[in-house]
Steps between C-alpha positions, in 0.01 A plus 500: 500500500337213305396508148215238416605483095150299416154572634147457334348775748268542200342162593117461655623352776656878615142638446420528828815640695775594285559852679530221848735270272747809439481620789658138643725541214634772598498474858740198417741697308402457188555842295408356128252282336484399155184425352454270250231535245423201231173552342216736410405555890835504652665695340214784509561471879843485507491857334218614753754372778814696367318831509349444900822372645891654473593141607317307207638447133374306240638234246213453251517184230339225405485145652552187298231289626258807358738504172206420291305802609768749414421740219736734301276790624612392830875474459463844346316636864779330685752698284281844579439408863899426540592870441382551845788580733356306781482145215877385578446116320323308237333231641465190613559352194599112419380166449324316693489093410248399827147655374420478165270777446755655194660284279893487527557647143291802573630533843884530335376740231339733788840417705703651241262782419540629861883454512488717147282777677735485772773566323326755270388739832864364698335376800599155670273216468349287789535077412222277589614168448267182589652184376620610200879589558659359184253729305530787693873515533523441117252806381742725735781391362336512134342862572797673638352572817787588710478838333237575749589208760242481781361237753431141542227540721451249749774275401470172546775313291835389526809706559586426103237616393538810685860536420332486114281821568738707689758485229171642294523774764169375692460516913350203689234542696423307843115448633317329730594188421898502576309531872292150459674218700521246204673759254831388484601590133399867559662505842833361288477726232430833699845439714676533200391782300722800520364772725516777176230286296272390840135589519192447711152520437146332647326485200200549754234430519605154396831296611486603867801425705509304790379541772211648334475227199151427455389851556488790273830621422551935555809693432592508854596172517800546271668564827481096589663431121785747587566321806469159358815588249662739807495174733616226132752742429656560852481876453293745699162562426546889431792428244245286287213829527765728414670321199192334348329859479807680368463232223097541469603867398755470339279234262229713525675843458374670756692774712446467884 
């Protein structure tokens, strides 16, 4: 059983063959997918996906390179839409220093919005964090987040700085690119996580692991990430599927 903890299924490029795409998916033994909804449009279709598929939830939130384009009417939808059983996250939410589409200071205040939300409907929060560590540990730290914990998605920092978020109560999440030949920090860092706070995700359709890289990215090919940290770990690949989706629902609360 594999549990790909970050998918954008609700992306155009799955217009044409999503039903083919889950059907690899699941072929590969992958029993859930989290879909990740960020704006107007994906999040619409990440609800549309949670009612046609047992296998699909949603985390629905707003992401900090749009910042500027979040309203209050729309943090008050997210709060509606997160009632929904099948809604097990808020998110991805973060800061994101590389594009500069929304300034910092609003991305923080929308940051901490989401982490309030969060904490006001008790559901865990998905990190996006591009180049702006320092910040993003800080408003975690300043907001009290570990009362809802959640993920680092696609972690790509040091172990320190992971060490930092899982004493907030956060898991760290592994993509694509702890399978790229020239990745040593994530290949480092992903050896010495404990097992109880590991993750993996593709983040698909972006982020696609080797030796696909290049190509789109689907959920199936969480398999080759799991394998990646089954063969850096020296443990067997099934122990990594097992433990890394007891944790995705366990973080996700969701009941086999």
């Amino acid at each position: 059983m594999l549990f790909d903890t970050h998918a954008h299924l609700n992306a155009v490029q799955f217009e044409g063959d999503l039903e083919e795409v889950i059907e690899r998916a699941t072929s590969e033994g992958v029993s859930h997918i989290v879909v990740v909804g960020f704006d107007h449009e994906t999040i619409k279709r990440a609800m549309e996906l949670i009612e046609q598929y047992d296998m699909i939830y949603a985390a629905i939130g707003w992401h900090p390179v749009d910042a500027i384009d979040m309203t209050e009417e729309d943090l008050s939808w997210i709060r509606e839409l997160s009632q929904h059983p099948k809604v097990v996250a808020i998110g991805e939410m973060g800061l994101d220093y590389y594009w500069d589409k929304s300034p910092k200071e609003i991305q923080k205040e929308v940051f901490r919005k989401q982490i309030q939300l969060a904490k006001e409907v008790n559901l865990p929060i998905i990190i996006h964090n591009r180049d702006a560590t320092e910040d993003v540990v800080k408003i975690l730290q300043e907001e009290n987040a570990s009362e809802v914990g959640g993920i680092m998605h696609c972690f790509t920092g040091s172990l320190e700085v992971a060490k930092q978020c899982m004493e907030m109560n956060f898991y760290i999440s592994f993509g694509g690119p702890v399978t790229f030949k020239n990745a040593k920090k994530p290949k480092e860092v992903v050896k010495e996580i404990p097992m109880d706070r590991l993750l993996i995700e593709t983040d698909c359709p972006y982020l696609t692991p080797h030796p696909y890289r290049g190509k789109r990215n689907e959920p199936s090919y969480v398999r080759y990430v799991a394998e990646q940290i089954s063969e850096l770990r020296g443990v067997s690949f099934e122990e990594i599927a097992e433990k890394t989706s007891d944790n995705a629902m366990k973080v996700f609360g969701i009941t086999r």
